[in-house]
N, CA, C and O atoms as a printed pandas DataFrame, in Angstrom:
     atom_number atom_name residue_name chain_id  residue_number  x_coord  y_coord  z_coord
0              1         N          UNK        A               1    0.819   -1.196    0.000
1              2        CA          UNK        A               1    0.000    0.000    0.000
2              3         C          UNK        A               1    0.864    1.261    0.000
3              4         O          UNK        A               1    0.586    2.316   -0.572
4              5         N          UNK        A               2    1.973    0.990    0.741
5              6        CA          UNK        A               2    3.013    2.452    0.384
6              7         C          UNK        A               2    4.013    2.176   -0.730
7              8         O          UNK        A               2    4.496    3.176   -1.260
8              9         N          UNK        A               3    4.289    1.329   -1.044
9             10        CA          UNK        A               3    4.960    1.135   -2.386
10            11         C          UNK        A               3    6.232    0.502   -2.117
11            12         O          UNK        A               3    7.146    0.404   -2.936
12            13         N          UNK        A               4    6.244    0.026   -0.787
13            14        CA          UNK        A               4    7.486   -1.005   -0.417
14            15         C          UNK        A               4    6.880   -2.355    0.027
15            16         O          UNK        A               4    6.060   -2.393    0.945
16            17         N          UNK        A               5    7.272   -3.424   -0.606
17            18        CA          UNK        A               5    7.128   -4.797   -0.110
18            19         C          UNK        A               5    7.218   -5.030    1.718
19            20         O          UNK        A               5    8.071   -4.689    2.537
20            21         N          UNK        A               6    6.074   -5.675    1.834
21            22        CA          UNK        A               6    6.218   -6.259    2.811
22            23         C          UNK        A               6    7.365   -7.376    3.463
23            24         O          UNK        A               6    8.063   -8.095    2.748
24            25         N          UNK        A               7    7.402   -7.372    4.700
25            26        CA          UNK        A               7    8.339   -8.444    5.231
26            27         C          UNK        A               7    7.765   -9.946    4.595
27            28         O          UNK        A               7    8.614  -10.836    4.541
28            29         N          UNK        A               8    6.383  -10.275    4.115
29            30        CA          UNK        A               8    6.296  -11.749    3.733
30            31         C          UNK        A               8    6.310  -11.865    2.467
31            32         O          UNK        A               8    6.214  -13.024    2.063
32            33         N          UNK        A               9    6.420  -10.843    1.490
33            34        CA          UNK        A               9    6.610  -10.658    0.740
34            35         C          UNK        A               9    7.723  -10.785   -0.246
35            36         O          UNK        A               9    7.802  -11.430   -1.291
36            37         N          UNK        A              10    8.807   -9.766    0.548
37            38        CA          UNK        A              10   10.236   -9.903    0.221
38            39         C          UNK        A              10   10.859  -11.458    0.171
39            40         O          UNK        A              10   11.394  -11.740   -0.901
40            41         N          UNK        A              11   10.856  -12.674    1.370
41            42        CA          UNK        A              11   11.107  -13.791    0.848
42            43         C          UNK        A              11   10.412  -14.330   -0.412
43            44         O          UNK        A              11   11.042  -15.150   -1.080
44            45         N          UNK        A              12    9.438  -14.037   -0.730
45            46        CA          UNK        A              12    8.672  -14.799   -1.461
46            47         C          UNK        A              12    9.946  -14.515   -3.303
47            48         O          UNK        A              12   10.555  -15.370   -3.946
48            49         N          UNK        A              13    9.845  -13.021   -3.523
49            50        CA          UNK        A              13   10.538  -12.381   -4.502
50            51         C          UNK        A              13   11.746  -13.187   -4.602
51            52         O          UNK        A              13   12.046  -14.009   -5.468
52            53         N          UNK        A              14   12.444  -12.781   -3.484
53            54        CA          UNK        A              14   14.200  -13.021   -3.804
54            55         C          UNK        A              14   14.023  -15.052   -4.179
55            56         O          UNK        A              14   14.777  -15.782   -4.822
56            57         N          UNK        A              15   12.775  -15.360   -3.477
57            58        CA          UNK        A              15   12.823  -17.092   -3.734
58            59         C          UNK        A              15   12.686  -17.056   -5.325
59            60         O          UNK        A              15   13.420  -17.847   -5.917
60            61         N          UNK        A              16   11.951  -16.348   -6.006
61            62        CA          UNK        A              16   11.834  -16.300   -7.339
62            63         C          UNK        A              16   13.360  -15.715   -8.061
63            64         O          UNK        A              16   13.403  -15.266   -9.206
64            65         N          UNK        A              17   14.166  -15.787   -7.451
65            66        CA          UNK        A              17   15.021  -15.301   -7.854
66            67         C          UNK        A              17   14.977  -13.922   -8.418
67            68         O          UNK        A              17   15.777  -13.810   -9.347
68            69         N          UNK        A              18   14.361  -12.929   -8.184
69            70        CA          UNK        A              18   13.941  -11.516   -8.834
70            71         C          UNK        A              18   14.706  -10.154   -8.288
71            72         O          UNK        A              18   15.875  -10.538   -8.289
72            73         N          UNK        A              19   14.718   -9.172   -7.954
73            74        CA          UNK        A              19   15.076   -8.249   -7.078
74            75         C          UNK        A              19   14.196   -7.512   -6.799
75            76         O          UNK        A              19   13.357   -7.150   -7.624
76            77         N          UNK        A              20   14.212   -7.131   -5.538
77            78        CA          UNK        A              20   13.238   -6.534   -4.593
78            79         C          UNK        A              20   13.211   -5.091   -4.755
79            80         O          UNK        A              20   12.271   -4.518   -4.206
80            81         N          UNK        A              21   14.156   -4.296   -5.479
81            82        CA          UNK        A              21   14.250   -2.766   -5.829
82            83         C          UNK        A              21   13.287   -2.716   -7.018
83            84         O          UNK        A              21   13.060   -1.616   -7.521
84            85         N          UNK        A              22   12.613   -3.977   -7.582
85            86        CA          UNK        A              22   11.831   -3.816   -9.011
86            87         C          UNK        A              22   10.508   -4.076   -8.616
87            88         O          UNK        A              22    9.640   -4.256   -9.471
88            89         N          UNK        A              23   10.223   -4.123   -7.245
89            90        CA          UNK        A              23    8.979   -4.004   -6.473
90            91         C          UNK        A              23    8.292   -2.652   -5.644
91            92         O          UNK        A              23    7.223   -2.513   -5.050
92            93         N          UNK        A              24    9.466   -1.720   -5.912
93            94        CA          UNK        A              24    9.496   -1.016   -5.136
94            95         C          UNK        A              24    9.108    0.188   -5.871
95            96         O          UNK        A              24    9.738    0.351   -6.916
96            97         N          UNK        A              25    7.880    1.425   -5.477
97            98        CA          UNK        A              25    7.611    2.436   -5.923
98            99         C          UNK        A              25    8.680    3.167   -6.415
99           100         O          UNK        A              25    9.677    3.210   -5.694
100          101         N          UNK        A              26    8.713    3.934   -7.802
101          102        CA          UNK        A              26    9.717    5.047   -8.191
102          103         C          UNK        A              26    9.705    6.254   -7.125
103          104         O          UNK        A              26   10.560    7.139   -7.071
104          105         N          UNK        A              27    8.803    6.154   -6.453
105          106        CA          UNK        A              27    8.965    7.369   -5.699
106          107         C          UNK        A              27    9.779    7.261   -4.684
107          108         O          UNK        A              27    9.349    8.046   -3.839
108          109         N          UNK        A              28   10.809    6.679   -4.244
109          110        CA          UNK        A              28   11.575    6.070   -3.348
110          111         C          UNK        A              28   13.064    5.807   -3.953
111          112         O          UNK        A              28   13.917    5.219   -3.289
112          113         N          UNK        A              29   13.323    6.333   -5.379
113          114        CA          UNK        A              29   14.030    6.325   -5.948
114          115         C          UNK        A              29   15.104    7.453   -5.720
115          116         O          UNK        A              29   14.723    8.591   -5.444
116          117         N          UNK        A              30   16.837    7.066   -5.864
117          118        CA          UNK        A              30   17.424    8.737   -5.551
118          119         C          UNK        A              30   16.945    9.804   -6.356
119          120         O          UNK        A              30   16.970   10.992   -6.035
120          121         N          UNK        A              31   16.442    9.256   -7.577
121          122        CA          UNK        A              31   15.907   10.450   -8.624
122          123         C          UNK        A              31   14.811   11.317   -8.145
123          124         O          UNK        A              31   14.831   12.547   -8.097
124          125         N          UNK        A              32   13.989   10.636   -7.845
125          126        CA          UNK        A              32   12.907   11.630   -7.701
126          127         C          UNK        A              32   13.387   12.125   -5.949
127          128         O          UNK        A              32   12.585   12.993   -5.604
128          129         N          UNK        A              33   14.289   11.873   -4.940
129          130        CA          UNK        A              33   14.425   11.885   -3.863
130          131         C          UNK        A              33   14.979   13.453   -4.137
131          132         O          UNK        A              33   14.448   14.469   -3.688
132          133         N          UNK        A              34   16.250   13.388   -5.037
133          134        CA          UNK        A              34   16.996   14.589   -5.405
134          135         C          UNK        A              34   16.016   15.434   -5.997
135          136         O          UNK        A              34   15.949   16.354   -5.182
136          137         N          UNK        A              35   15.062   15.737   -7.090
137          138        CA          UNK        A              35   13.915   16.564   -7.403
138          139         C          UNK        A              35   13.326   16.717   -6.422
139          140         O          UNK        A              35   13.428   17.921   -6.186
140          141         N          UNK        A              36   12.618   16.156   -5.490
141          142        CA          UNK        A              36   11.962   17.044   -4.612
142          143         C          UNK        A              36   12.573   18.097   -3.835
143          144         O          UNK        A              36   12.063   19.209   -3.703
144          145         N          UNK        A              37   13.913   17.660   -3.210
145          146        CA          UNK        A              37   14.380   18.324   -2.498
146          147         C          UNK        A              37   15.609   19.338   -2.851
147          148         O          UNK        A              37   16.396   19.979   -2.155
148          149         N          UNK        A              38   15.416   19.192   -4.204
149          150        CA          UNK        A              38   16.871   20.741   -5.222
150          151         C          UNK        A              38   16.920   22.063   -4.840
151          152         O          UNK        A              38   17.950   22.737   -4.832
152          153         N          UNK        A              39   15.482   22.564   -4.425
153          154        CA          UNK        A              39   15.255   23.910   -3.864
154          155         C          UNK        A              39   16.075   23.835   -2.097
155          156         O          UNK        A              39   17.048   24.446   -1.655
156          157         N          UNK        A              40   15.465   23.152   -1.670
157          158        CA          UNK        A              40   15.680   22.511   -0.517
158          159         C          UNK        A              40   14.222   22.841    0.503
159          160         O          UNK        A              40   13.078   23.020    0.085
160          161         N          UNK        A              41   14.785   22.853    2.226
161          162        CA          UNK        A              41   13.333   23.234    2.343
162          163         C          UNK        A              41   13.387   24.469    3.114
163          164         O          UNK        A              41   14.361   24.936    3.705
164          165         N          UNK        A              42   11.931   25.041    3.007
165          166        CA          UNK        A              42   12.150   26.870    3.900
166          167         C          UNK        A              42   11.665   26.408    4.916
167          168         O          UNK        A              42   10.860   25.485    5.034
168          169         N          UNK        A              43   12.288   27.234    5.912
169          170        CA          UNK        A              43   11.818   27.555    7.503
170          171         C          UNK        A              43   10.641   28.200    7.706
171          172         O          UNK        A              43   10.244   29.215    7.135
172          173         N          UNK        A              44   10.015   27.455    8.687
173          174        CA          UNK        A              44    8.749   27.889    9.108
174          175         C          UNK        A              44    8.625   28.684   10.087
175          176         O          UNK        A              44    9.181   28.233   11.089
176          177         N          UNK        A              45    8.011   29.930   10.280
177          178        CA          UNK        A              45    7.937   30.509   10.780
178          179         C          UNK        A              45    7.412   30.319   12.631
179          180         O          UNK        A              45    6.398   29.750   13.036
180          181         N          UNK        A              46    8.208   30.825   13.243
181          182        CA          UNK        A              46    8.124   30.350   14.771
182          183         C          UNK        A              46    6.588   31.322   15.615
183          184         O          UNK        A              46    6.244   32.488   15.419
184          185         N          UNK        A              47    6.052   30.411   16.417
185          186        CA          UNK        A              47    4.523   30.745   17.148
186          187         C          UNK        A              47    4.709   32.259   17.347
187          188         O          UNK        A              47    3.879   32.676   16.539
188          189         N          UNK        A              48    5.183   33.191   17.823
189          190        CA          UNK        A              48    5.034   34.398   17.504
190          191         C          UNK        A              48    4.459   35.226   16.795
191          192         O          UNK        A              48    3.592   36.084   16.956
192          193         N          UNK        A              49    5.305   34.697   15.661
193          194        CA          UNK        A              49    4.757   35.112   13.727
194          195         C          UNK        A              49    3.729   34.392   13.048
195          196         O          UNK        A              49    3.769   34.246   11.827
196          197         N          UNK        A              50    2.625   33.838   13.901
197          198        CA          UNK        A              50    1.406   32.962   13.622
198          199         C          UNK        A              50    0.251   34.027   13.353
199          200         O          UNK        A              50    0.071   34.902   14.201
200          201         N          UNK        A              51   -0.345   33.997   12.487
201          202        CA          UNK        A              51   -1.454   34.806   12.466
202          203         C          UNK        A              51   -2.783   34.777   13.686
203          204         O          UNK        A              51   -3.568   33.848   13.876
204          205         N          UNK        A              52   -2.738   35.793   14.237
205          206        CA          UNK        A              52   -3.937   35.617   15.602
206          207         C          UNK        A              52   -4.982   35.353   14.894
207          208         O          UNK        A              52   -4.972   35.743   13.727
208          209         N          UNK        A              53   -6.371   34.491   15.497
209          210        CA          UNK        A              53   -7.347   34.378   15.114
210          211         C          UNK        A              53   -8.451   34.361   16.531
211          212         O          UNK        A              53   -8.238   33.934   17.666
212          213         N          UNK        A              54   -9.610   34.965   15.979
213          214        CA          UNK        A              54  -10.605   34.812   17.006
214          215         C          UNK        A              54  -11.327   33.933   17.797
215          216         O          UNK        A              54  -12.281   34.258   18.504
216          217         N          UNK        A              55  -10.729   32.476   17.640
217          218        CA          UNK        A              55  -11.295   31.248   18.032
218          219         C          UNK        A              55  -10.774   30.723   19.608
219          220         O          UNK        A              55   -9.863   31.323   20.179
220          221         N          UNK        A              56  -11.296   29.828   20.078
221          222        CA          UNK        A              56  -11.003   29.670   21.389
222          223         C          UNK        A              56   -9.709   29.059   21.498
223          224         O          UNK        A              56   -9.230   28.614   20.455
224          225         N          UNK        A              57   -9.104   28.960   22.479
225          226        CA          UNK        A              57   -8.099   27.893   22.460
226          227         C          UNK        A              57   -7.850   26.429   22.627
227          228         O          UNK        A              57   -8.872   26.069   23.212
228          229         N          UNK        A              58   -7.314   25.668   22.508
229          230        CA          UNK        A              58   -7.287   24.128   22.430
230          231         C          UNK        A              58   -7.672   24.077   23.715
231          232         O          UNK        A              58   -7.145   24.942   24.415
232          233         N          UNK        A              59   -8.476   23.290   24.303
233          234        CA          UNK        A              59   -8.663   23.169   25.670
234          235         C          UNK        A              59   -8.555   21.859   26.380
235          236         O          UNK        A              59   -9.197   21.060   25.698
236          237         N          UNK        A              60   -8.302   21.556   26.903
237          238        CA          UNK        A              60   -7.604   20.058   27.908
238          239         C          UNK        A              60   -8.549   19.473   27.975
239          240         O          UNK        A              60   -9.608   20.076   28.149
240          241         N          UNK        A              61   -8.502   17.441   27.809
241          242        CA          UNK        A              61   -9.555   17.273   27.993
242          243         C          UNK        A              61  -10.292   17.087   29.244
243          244         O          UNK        A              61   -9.718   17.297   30.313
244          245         N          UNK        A              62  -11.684   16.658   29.197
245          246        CA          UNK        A              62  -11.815   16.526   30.745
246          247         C          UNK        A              62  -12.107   15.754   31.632
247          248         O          UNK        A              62  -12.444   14.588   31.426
248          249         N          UNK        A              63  -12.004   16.384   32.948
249          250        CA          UNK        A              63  -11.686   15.719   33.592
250          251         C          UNK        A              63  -12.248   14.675   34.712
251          252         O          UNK        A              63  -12.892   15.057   35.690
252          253         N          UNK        A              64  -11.936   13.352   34.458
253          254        CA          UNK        A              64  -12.421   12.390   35.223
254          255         C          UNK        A              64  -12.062   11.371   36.343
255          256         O          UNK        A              64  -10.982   10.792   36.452
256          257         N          UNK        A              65  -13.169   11.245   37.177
257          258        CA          UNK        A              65  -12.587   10.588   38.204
258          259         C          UNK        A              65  -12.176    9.289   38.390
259          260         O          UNK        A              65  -12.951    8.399   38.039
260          261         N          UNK        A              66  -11.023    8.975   38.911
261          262        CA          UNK        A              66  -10.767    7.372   38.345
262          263         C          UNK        A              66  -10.392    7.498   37.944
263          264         O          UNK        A              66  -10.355    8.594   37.386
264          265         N          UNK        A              67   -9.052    5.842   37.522
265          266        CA          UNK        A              67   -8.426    5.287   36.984
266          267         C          UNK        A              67   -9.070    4.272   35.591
267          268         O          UNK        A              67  -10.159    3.702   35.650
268          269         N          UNK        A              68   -8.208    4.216   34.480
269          270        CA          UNK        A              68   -9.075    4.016   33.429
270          271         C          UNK        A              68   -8.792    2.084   33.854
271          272         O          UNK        A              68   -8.165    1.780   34.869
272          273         N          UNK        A              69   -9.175    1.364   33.218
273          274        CA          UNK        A              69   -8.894    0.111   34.154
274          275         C          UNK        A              69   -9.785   -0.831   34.866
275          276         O          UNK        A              69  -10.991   -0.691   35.068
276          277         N          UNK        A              70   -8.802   -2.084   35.314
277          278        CA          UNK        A              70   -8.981   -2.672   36.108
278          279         C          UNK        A              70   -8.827   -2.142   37.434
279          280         O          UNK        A              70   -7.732   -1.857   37.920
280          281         N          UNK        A              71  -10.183   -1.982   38.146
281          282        CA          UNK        A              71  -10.124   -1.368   39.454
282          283         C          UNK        A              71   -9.528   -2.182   40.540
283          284         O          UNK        A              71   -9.705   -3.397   40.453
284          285         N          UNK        A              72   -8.697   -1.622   41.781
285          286        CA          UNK        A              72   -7.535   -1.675   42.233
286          287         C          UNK        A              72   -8.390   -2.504   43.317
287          288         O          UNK        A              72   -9.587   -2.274   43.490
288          289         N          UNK        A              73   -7.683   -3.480   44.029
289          290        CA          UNK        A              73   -8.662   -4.457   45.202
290          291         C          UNK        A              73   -8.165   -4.196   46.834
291          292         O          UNK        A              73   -8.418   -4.727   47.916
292          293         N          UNK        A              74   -7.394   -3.172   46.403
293          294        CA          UNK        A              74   -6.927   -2.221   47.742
294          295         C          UNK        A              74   -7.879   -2.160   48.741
295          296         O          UNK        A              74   -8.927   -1.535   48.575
296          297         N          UNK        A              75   -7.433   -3.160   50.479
297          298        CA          UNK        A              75   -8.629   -2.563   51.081
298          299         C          UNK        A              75   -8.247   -1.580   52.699
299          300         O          UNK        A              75   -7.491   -1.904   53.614
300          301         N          UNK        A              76   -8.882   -0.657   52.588
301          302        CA          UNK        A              76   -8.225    0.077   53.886
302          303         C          UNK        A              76   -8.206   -1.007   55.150
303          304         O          UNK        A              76   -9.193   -1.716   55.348
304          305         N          UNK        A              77   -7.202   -1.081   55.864
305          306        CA          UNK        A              77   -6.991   -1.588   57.555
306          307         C          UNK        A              77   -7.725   -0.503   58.040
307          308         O          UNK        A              77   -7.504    0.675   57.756
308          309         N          UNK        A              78   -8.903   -1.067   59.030
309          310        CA          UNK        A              78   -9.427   -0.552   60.310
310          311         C          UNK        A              78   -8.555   -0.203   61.129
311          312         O          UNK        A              78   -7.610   -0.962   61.346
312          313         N          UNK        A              79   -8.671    1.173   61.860
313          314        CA          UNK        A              79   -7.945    1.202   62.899
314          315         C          UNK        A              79   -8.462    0.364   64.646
315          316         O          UNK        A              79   -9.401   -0.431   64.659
316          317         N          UNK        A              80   -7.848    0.642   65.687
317          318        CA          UNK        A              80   -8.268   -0.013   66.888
318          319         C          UNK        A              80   -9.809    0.618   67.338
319          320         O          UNK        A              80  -10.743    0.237   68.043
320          321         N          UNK        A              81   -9.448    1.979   66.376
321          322        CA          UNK        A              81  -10.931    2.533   67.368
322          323         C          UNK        A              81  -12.330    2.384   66.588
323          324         O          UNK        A              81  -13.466    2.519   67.041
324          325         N          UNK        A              82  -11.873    2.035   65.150
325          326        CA          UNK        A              82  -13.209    2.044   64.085
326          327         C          UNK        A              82  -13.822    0.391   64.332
327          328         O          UNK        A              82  -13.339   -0.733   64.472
328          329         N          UNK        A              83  -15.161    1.017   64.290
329          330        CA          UNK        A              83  -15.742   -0.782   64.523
330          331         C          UNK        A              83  -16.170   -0.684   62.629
331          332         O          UNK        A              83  -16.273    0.347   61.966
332          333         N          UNK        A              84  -16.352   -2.186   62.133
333          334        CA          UNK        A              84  -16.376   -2.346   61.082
334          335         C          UNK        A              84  -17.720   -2.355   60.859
335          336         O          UNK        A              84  -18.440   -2.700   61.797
336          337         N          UNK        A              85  -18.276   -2.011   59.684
337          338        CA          UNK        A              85  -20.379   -1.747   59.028
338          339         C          UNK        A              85  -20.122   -3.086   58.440
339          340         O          UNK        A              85  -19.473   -3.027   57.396
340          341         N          UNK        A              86  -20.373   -3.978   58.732
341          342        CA          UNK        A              86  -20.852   -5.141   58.388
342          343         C          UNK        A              86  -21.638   -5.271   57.805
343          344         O          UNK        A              86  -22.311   -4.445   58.422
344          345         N          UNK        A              87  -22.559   -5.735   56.750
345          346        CA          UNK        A              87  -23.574   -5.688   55.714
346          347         C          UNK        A              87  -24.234   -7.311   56.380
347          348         O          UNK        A              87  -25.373   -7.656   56.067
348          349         N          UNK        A              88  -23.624   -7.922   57.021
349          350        CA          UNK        A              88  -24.417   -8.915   57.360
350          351         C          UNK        A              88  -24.644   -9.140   59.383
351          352         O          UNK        A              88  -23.717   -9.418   60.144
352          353         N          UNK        A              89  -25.924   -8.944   59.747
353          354        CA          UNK        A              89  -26.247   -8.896   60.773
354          355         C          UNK        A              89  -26.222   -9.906   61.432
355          356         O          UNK        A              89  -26.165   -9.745   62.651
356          357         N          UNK        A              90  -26.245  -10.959   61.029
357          358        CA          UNK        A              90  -26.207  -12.723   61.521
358          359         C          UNK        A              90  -24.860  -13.066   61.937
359          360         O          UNK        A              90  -24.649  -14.061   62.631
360          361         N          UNK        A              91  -23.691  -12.079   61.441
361          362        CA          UNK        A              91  -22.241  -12.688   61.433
362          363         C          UNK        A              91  -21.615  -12.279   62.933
363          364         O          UNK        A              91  -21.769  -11.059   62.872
364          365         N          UNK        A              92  -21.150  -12.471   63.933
365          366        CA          UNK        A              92  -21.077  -12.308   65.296
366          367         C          UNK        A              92  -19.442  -11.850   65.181
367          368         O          UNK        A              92  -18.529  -12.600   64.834
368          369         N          UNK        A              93  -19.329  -10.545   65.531
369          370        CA          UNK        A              93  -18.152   -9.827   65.556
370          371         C          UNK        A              93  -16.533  -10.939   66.554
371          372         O          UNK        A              93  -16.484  -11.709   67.513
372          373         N          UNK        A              94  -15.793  -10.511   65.829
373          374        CA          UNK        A              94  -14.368  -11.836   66.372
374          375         C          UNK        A              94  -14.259  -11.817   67.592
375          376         O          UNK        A              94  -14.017  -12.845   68.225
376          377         N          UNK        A              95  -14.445  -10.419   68.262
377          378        CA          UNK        A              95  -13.896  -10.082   69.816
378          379         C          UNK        A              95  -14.900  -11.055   70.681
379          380         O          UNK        A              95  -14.624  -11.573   71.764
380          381         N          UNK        A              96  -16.154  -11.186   69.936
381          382        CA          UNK        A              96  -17.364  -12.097   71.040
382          383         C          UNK        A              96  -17.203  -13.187   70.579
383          384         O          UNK        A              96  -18.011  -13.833   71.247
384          385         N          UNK        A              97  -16.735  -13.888   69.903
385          386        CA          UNK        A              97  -16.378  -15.017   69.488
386          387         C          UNK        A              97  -16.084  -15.990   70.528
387          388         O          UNK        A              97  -15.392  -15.266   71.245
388          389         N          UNK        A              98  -16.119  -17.264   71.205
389          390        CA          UNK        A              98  -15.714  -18.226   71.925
390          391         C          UNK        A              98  -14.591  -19.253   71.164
391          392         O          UNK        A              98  -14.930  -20.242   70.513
392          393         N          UNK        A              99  -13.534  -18.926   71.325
393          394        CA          UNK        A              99  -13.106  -19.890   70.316
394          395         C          UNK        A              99  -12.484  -20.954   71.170
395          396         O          UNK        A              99  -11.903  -20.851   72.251
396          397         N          UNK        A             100  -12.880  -22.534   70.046
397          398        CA          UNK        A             100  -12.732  -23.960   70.379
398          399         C          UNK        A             100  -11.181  -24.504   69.547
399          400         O          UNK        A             100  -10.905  -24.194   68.388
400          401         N          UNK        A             101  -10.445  -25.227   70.306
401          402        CA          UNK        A             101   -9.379  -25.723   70.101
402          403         C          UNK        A             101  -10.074  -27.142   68.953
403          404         O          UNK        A             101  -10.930  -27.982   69.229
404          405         N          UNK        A             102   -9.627  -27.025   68.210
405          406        CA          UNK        A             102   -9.645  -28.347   67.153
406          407         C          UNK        A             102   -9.020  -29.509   67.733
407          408         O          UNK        A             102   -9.493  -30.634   67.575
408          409         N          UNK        A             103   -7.559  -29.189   68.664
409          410        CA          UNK        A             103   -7.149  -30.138   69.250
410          411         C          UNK        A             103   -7.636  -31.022   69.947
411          412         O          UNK        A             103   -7.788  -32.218   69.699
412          413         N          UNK        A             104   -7.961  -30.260   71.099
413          414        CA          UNK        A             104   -8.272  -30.981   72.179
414          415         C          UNK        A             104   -9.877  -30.443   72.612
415          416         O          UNK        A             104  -10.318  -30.798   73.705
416          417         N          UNK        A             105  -10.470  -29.829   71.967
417          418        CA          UNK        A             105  -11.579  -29.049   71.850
418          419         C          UNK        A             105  -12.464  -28.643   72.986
419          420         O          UNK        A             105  -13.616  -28.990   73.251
420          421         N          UNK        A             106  -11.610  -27.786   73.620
421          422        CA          UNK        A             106  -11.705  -26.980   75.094
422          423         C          UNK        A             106  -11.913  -25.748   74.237
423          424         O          UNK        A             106  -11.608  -25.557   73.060
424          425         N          UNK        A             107  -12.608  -24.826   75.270
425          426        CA          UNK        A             107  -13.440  -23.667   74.234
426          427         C          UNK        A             107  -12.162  -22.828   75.410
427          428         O          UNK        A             107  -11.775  -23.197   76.518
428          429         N          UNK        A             108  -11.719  -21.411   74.453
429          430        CA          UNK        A             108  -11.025  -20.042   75.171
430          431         C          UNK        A             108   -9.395  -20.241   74.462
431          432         O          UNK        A             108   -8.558  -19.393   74.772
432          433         N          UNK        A             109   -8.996  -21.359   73.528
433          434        CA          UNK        A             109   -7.925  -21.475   73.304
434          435         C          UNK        A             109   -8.093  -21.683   71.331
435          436         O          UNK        A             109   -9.173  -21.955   70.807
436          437         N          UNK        A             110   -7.061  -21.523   70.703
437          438        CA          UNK        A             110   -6.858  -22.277   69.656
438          439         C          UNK        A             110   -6.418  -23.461   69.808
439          440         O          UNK        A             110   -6.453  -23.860   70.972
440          441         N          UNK        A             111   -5.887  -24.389   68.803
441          442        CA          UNK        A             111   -4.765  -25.287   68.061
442          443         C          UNK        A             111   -3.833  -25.355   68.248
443          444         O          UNK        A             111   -3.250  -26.405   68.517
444          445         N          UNK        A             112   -2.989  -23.482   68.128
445          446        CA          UNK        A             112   -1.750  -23.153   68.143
446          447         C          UNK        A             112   -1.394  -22.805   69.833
447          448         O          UNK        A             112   -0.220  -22.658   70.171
448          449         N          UNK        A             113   -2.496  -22.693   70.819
449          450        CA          UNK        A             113   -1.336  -22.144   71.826
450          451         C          UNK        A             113   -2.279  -23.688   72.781
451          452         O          UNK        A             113   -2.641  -23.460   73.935
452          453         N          UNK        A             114   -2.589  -25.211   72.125
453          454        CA          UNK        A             114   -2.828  -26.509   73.000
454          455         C          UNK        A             114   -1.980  -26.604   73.850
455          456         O          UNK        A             114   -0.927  -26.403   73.244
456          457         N          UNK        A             115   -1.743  -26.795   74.942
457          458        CA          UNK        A             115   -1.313  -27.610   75.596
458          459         C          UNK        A             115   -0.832  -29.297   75.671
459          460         O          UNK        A             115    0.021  -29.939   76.284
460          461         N          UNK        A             116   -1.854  -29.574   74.721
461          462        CA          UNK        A             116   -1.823  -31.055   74.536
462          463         C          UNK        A             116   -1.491  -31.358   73.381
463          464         O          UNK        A             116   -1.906  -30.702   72.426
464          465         N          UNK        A             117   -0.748  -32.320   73.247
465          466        CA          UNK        A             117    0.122  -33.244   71.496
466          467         C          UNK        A             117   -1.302  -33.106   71.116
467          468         O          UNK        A             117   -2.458  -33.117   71.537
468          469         N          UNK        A             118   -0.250  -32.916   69.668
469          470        CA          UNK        A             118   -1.253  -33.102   68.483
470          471         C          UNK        A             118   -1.815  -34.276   68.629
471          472         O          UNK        A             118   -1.458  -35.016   69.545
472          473         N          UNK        A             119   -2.812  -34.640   67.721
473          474        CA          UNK        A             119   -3.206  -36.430   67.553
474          475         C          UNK        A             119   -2.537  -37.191   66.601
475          476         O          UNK        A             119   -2.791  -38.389   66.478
């Protein structure tokens, strides 16, 4: 589409034994490379020397909240003094909890601080 062979292309040519410069647009040629550029090129004039016009200016786009994305699974730590909003009323907060040893299954202890061998 621009007038140079593609990368799957080019094997295909040179397999035909052909050359790949006879695939290639004239416009890519030193000839016409040297004609365009004989004058050479003029300098453009720097934002100063821009003609003012009455239109608004480019304006930033805007602005939104959030990250564009996969949202982040970040969750804040409670401090000692915040009690947690629980969404479920049935679930009995840790501090009232009774907890039973799996071990030896005496209630006020875990597993980890038994007294008694494992089984």
């Amino acid at each position: 589409m621009v007038g140079i062979p593609c990368i799957y292309a080019t094997p295909v040519i040179i397999g035909r034994r052909e050359t790949v410069a006879d695939y290639v647009s004239k416009f890519y040629t030193k000839v016409i490379w040297r004609k365009t550029y004989k004058d050479g090129i003029s300098l453009v004039q720097g934002m100063p020397l821009w003609p003012k016009t009455n239109r608004l200016p480019v304006l930033p786009p805007p602005w939104t909240k959030g990250n564009v994305g996969r949202p982040s699974n970040y969750v804040r730590r409670k401090g000692r003094n915040e009690t947690s909003s629980s969404s479920n009323k049935n679930k009995m907060p840790l501090q009232k909890r009774i907890m039973t040893c799996s071990n030896c299954l005496q209630q006020g202890q875990t597993s980890k601080a038994a007294k008694m061998p494992l089984f």
